[in-house]
C-alpha positions as CSV (number, residue, x, y, z in Angstrom):
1,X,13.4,14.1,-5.9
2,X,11.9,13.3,-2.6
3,X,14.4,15.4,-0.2
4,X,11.8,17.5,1.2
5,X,9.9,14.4,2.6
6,X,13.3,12.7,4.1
7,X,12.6,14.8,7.3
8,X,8.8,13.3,7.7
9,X,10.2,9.3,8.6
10,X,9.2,8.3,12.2
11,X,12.1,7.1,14.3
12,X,12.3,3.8,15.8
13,X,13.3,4.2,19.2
14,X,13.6,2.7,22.6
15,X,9.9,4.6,23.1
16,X,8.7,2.9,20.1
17,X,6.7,-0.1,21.9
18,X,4.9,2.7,23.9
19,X,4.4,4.9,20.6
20,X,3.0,2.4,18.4
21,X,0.4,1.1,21.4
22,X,-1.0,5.0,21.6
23,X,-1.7,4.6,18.0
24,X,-3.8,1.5,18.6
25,X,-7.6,3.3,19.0
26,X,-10.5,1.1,19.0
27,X,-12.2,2.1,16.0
28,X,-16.0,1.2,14.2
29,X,-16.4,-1.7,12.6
30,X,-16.4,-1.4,8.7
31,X,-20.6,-0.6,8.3
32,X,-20.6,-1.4,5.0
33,X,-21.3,-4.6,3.6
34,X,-19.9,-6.0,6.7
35,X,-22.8,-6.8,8.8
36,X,-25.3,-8.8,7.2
37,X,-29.0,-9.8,8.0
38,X,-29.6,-13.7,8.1
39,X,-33.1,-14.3,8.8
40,X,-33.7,-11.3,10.5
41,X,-30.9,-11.9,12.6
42,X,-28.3,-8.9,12.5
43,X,-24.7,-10.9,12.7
44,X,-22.1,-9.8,15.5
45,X,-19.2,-6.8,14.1
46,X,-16.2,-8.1,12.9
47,X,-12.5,-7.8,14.3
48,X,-11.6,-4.0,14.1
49,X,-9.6,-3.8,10.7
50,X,-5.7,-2.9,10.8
51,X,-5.1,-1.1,7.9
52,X,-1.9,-0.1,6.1
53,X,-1.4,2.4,2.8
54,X,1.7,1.9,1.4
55,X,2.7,4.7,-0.8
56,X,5.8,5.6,-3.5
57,X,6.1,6.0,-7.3
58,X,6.1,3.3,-9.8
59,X,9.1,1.1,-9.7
60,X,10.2,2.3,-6.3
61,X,9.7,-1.6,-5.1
62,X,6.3,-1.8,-3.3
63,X,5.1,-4.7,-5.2
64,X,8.0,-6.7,-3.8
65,X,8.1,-5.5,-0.3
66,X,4.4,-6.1,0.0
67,X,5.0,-9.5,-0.7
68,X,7.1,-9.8,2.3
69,X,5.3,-8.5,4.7
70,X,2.1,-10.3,3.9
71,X,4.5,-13.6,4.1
72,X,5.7,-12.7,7.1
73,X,2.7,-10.8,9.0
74,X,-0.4,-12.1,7.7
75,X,-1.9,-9.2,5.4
76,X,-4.5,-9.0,3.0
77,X,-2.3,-7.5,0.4
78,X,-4.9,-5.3,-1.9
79,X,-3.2,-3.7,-4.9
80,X,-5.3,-0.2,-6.3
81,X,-3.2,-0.7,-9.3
82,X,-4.3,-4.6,-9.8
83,X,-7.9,-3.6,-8.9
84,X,-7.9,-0.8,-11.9
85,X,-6.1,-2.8,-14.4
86,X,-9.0,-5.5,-13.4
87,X,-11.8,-3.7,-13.4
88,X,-10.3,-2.3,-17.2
89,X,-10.3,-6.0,-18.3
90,X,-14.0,-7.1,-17.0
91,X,-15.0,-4.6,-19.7
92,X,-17.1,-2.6,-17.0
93,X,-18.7,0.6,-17.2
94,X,-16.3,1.7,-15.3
95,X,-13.0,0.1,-17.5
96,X,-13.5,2.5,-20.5
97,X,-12.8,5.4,-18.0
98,X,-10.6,3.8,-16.5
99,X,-8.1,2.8,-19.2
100,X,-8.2,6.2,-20.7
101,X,-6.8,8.1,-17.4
102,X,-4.6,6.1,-16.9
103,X,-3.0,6.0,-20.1
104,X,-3.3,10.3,-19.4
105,X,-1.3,9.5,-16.4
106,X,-4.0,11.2,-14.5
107,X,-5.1,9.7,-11.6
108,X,-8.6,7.7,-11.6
109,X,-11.7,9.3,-9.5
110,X,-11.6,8.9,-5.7
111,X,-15.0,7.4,-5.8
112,X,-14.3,4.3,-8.0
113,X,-11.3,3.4,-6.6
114,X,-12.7,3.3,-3.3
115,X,-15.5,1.3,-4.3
116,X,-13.5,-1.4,-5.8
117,X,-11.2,-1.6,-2.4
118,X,-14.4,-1.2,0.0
119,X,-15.5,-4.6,-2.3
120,X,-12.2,-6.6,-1.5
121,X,-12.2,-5.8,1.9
122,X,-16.0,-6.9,2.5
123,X,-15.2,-10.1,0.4
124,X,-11.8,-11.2,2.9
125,X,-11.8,-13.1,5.9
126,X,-8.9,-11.6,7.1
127,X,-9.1,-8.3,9.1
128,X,-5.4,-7.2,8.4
129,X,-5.2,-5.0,4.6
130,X,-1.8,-3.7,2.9
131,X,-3.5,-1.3,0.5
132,X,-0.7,-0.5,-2.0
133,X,-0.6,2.4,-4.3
134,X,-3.0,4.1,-2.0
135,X,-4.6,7.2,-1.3
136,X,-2.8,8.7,-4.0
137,X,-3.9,12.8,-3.1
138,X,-5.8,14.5,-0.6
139,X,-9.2,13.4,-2.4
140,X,-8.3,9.7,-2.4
141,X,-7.4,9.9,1.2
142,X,-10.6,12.0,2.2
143,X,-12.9,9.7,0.1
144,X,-11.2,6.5,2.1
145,X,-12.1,7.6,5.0
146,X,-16.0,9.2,4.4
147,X,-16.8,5.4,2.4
148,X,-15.3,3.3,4.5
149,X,-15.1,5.0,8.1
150,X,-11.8,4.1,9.4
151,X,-8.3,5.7,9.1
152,X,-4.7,3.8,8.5
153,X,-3.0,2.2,11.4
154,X,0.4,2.5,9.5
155,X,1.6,4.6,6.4
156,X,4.3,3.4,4.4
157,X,6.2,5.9,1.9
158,X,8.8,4.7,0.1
159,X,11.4,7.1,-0.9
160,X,13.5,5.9,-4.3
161,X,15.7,8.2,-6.9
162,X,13.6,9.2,-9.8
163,X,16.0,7.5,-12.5
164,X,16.2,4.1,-10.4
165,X,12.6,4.4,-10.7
166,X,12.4,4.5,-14.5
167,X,14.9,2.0,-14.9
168,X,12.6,-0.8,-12.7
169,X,9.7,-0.2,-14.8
170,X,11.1,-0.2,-17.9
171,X,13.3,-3.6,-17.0
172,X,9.8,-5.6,-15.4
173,X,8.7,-6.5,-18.6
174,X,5.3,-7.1,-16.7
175,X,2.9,-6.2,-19.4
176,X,1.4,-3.2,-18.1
177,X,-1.0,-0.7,-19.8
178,X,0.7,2.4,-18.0
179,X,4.8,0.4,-18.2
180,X,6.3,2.5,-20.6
181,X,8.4,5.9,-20.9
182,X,6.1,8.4,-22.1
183,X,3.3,7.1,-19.0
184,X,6.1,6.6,-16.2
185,X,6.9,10.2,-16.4
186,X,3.6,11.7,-16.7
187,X,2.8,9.5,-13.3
188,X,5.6,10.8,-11.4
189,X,5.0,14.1,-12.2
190,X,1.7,13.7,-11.2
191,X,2.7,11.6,-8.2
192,X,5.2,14.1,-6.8
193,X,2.7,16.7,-6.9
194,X,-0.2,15.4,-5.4
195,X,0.9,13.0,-3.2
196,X,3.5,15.3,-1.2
197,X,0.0,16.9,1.2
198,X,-1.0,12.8,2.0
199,X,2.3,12.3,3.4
200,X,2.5,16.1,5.1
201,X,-0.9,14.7,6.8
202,X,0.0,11.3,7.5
203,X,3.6,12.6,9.3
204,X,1.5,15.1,11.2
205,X,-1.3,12.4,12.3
206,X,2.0,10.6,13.5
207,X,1.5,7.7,11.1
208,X,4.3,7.9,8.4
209,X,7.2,5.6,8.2
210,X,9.7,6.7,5.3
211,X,11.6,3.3,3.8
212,X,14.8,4.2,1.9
213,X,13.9,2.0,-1.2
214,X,17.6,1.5,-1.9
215,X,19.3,-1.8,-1.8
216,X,18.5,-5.3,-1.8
217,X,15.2,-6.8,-1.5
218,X,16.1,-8.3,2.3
219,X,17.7,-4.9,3.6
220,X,14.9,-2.5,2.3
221,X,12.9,-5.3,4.4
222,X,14.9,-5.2,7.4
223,X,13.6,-1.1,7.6
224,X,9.9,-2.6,7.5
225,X,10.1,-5.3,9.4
226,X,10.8,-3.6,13.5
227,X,7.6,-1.3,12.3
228,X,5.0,-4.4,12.1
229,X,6.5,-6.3,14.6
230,X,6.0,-3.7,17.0
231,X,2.1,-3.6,16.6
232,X,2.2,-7.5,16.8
233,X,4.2,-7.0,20.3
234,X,1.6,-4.7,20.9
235,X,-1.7,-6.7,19.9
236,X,-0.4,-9.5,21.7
237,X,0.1,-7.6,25.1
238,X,-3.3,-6.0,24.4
């Protein structure tokens, strides 16, 4: 399913230290929400935000992984799945909307999505974000980056077999809204064909890292891990 993307995963080479340390541009502080006024008093920016997206179709093990590397490297791990299926159960304006796309398989607007990460991110003390399940197309990605200001640091895409997909979803027993047969298939349709340009744009920006999602939970792992302790190397010697 995802053989024309196997070309798009960065190498990591003996030149990765000094790769990884080009990608590191000071960027704005987040403007949003961010800075407050305390009795007139405007408070000092915050750290520069390292942001990750970590993208692949249902099942194809983010949720695990992502528990990992916030373990292991100190991320806010912020879940545009968990944020939706949260927003439906507050009984929101917004939830109605929501629960209806989703159970279309369609993918929810850019805007309100955003909104509801731009909130999390305001809220945290930390200044590192694993955003997983996101930008899922072009719009998501472009809507991102106009609301909030900032582009990824890292992009994760993880590339897993169609049926081994299906299989996890159906065997999690989690619960979910959009966990059955009929919804998995509509979202990877829809996830195969509008996700494909986010990682085209993220491999030309020089920013994708394709993860084989194939094995156990420590050796998928052991292909993440060399990528975020290279910027940690990095931030250190910066």
């Amino acid at each position: 399913m995802w053989r024309r993307v196997a070309s798009l995963s960065s190498s990591i080479s003996s030149s990765f230290l000094a790769q990884t340390a080009s990608r590191l541009n000071t960027w704005e502080s987040l403007t949003t929400g961010i800075a407050q006024q305390a009795k007139g008093v405007i408070a000092p920016k915050e750290k520069t935000p390292f942001i990750t997206f970590f993208l692949g179709g249902p099942g194809s093990g983010k949720g695990t992984q992502c528990i990992k590397i916030v373990e292991t490297f100190g991320f806010a791990h912020l879940s545009a799945g968990d944020l939706l299926r949260r927003e439906i159960a507050s009984k929101s304006a917004d939830g109605a909307m929501i629960l209806n796309t989703i159970k279309e398989g369609k993918i929810v607007p850019s805007q309100v999505t955003v909104k509801l990460i731009q909130k999390e991110m305001e809220l945290s003390d930390n200044h590192k974000f694993l955003i997983d399940g996101f930008p899922r197309t072009e719009e998501n990605r472009v809507s991102f980056e106009r609301i909030i200001g900032v582009e990824p640091n890292v992009v994760l895409f993880f590339d897993c077999p169609e049926e081994e997909m299906v299989k996890r979803v159906l065997n999690r027993n989690e619960g979910r809204v959009d966990d059955n047969l009929e919804t998995i298939k509509k979202r990877l349709t829809v996830f195969q064909a509008l996700s494909l340009p986010v990682i085209n744009y993220y491999s030309e920006r020089g920013k994708l890292y394709t993860i084989k999602a194939i094995g156990t939970e420590d050796e998928i792992f052991e292909q993440v891990r060399p990528i975020f302790a290279a910027f940690e190397v990095c931030s250190t010697v910066g």
